[in-house]
C-alpha positions as CSV (number, residue, x, y, z in Angstrom):
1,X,113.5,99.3,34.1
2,X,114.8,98.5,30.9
3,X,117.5,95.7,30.1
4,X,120.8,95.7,28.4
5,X,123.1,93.0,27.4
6,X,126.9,93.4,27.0
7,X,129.9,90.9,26.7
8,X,132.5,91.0,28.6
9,X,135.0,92.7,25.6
10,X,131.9,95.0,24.7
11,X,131.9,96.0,28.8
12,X,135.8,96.6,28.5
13,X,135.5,99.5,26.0
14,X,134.4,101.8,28.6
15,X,135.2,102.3,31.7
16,X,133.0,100.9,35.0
17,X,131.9,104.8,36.1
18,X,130.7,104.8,32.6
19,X,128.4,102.3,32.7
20,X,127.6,102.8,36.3
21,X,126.4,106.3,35.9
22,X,124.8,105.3,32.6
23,X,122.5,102.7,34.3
24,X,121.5,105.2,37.1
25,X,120.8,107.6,35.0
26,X,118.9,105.7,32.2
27,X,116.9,103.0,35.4
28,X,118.3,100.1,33.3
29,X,120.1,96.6,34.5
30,X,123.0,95.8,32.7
31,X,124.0,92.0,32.1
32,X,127.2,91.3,31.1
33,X,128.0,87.8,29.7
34,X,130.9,86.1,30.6
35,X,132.9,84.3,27.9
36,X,132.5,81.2,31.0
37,X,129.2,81.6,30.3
38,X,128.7,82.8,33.8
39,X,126.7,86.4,33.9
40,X,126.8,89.6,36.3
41,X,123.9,91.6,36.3
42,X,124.1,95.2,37.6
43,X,121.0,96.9,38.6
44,X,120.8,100.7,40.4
45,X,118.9,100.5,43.4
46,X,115.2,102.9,43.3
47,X,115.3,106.1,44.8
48,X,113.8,106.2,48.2
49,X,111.4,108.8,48.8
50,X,111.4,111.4,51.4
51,X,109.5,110.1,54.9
52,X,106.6,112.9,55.3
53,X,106.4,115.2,58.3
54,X,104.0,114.2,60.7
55,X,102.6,117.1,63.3
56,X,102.9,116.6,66.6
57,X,105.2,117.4,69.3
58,X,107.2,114.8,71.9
59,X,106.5,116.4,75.6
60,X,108.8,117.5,78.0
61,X,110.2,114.6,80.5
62,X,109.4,111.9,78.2
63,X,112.5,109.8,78.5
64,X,111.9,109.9,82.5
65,X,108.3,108.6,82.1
66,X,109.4,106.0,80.1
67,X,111.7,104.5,82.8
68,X,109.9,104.9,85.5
């Protein structure tokens, strides 16, 4: 992931979707400086991958075994 600094009047010229999309899109954190000297960093969360099918089968009357 790749880093980009902003301040806060250079974050201002375009609107938040903008940048939001633009950092998903491009896997990049964005850290925008406050003129207090304070930063906000904004990072996109990773994509989760797809849990794999696993073969098998869940028998009839399970749920009773279990409670008895």
């Amino acid at each position: 992931m790749s880093d980009r600094v902003l301040t806060l009047d250079e974050f201002k010229e375009r609107p938040l979707a903008d940048w939001l999309r633009e950092a998903v899109k491009r896997q990049e954190t964005l850290t925008v400086r406050l003129p207090e000297g304070d930063i906000v960093l904004i990072r996109p969360a990773p994509r989760l991958k797809a849990l794999p099918m696993l073969e098998g089968f869940v028998p009839d009357g399970w749920k009773e075994a279990v409670y008895e």
